[in-house]
N, C-alpha and C positions, 0 to 999 in steps of 0.2 A: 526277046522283047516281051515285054509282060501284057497278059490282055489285056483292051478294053474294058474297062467296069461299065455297066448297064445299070443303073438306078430299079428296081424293080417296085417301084413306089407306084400305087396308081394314080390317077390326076383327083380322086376323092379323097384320098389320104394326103396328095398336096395340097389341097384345100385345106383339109383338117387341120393339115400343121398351121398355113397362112390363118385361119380360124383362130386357132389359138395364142400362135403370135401376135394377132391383131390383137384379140380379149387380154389376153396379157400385158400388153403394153398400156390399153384402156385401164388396166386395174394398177399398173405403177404410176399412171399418169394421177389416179386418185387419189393413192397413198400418196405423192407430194401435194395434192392439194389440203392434204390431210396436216401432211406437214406445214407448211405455210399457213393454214389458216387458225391452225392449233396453237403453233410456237414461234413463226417469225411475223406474226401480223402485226407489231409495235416496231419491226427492224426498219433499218432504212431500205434494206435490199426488197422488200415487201410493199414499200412508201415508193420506191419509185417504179417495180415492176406493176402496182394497181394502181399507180398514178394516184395517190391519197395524200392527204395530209396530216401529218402525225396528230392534230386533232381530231379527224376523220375516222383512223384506226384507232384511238383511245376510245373514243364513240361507242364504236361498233364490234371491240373485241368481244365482249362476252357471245354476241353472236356468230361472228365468225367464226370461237372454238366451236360453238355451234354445228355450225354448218361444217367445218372441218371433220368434227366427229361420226357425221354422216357421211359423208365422204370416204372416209377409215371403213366404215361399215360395209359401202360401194367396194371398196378397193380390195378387203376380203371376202365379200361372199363373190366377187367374179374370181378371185386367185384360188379360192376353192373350189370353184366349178372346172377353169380350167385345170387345176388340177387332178380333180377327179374324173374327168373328161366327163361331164354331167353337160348335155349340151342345153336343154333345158333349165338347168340351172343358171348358167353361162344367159341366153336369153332372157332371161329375168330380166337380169342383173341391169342385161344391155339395155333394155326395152326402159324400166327404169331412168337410169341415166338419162337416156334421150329425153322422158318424160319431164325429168327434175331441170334438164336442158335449158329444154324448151321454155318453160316456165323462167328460168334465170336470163335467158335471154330477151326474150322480153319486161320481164321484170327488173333488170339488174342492169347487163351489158350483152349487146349483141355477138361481142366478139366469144360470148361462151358458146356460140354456133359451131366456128370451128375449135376452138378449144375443148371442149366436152361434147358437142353431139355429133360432129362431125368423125371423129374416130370411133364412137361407139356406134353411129350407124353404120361403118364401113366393115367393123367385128360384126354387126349382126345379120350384114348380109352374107360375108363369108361364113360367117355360121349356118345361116340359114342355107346357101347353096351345098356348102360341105354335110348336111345332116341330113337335107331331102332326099325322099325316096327315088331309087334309079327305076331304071325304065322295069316293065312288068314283065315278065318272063311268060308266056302262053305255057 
């Protein structure tokens, strides 16, 4: 009978990973907003996921690629933090987001709460717990 495996992972390094899965998922979730706001914002699937009216998104395309482009911008420099395990860099990124968030939620739709700042404040606490300092050794 084969042993037991033991994970020898420590619960900081579980962190890290859920850190980076979380920041990772944050950064796919931008690159489709990247998508959508760059190339499907005239579609119907666009029209009825923002509840718009195809005069509404005629309006408002050139901004949107806009804002989509920023977004692109979001969506790579956190997929190069996490990838380079830069956790600093990764915070930025996050801190960001929330900021531009924030600002879109009240400015725009509340639902970008949980759509955008609600996963990137969840990456930035697991970041933050996963990077802070452990206890001090006397």
């Amino acid at each position: 009978m084969p042993a037991l495996q033991v994970d020898d992972a420590s619960p900081r390094d579980a962190l890290k990973k859920a850190a980076s899965i979380a920041a990772g998922f944050v950064a796919l979730l931008h690159g489709w907003f990247f998508v959508l706001e760059t190339f499907l914002w005239r579609t119907p699937f666009a029209l009825k996921s923002l509840q718009m009216t195809a005069a509404d998104a005629e309006a408002t395309a050139i901004l949107a690629g806009n804002q989509g482009v920023y977004n692109a911008v979001f969506a790579v420099g956190l997929g190069l933090g996490v990838f380079k395990k830069n956790a600093a860099f990764v915070r930025f990124f996050l801190v960001s987001i929330i900021c531009v968030g924030l600002y879109g939620a009240v400015s725009a739709r509340w639902t970008i709460l949980f759509l955008q700042v609600l996963p990137a404040a969840i990456a930035l606490g697991l970041t933050w717990l996963a990077n802070r300092s452990g206890p001090r050794e006397a």
